[in-house]
C-alpha positions in Angstrom: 12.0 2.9 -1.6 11.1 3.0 2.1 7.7 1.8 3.3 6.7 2.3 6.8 3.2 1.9 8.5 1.7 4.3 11.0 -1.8 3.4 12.5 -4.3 5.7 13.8 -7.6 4.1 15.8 -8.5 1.3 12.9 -6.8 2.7 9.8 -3.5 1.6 8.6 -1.0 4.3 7.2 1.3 3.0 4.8 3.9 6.2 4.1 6.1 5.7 0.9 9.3 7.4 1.0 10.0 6.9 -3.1 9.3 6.0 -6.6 7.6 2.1 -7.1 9.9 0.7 -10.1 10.0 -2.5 -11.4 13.0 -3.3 -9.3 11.0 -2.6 -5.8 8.0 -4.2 -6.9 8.9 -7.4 -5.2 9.3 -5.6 -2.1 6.3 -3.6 -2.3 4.0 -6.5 -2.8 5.4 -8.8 0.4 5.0 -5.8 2.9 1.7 -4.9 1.5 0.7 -8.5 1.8 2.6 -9.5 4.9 3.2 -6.3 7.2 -0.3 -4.3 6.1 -3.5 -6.9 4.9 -2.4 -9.3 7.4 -3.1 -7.2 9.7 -5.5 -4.4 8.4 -8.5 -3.7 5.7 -8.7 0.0 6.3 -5.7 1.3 4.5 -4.5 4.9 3.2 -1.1 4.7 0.9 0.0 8.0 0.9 1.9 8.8 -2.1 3.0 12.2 -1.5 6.9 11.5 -2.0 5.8 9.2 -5.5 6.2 11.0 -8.4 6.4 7.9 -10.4 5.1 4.5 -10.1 5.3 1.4 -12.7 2.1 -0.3 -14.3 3.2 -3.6 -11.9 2.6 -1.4 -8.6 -1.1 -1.0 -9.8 -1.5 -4.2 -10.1 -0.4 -4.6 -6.8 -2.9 -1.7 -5.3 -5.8 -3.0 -7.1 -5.4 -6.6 -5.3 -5.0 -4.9 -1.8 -8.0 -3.0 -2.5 -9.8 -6.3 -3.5 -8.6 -8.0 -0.5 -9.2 -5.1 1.8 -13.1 -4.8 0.6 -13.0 -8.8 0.5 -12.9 -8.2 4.9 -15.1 -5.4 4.9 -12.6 -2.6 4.7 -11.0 -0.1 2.1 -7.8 0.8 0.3 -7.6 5.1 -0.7 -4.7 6.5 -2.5 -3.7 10.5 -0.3 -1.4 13.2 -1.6 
């Protein structure tokens, strides 16, 4: 799995290159937390390259979301 952020005027892209498995969720988590909500609480995760996440990654969206509405922003899922 590849992650990598794009931002356009106040909104944080976060492009996922591949499938979130329970063996990337570690990874998935930290950048989210440390590269994306440090930094941003308008997010879009586009998910067009994901044809399969595990139960652990929506954990892991629903707390971003939370956080991201916790400073006045959002979290949507694209693609």
């Amino acid at each position: 799995m590849e992650l990598t952020l794009e931002t356009r005027d106040d909104v944080c892209i976060v492009h996922i290159s591949d499938d979130i498995t329970t063996d990337g969720i570690q990874d998935f988590s930290a950048f989210m937390k440390e590269q994306v909500l440090a930094n941003h609480s308008r997010i879009i995760l586009d998910m067009i390259d994901i044809d399969y996440f595990c139960s652990s990654a929506y954990g892991v969206i629903l707390r971003c979301l939370e956080e991201a509405r916790g400073k006045g922003g959002d979290l949507v899922l694209a693609n």
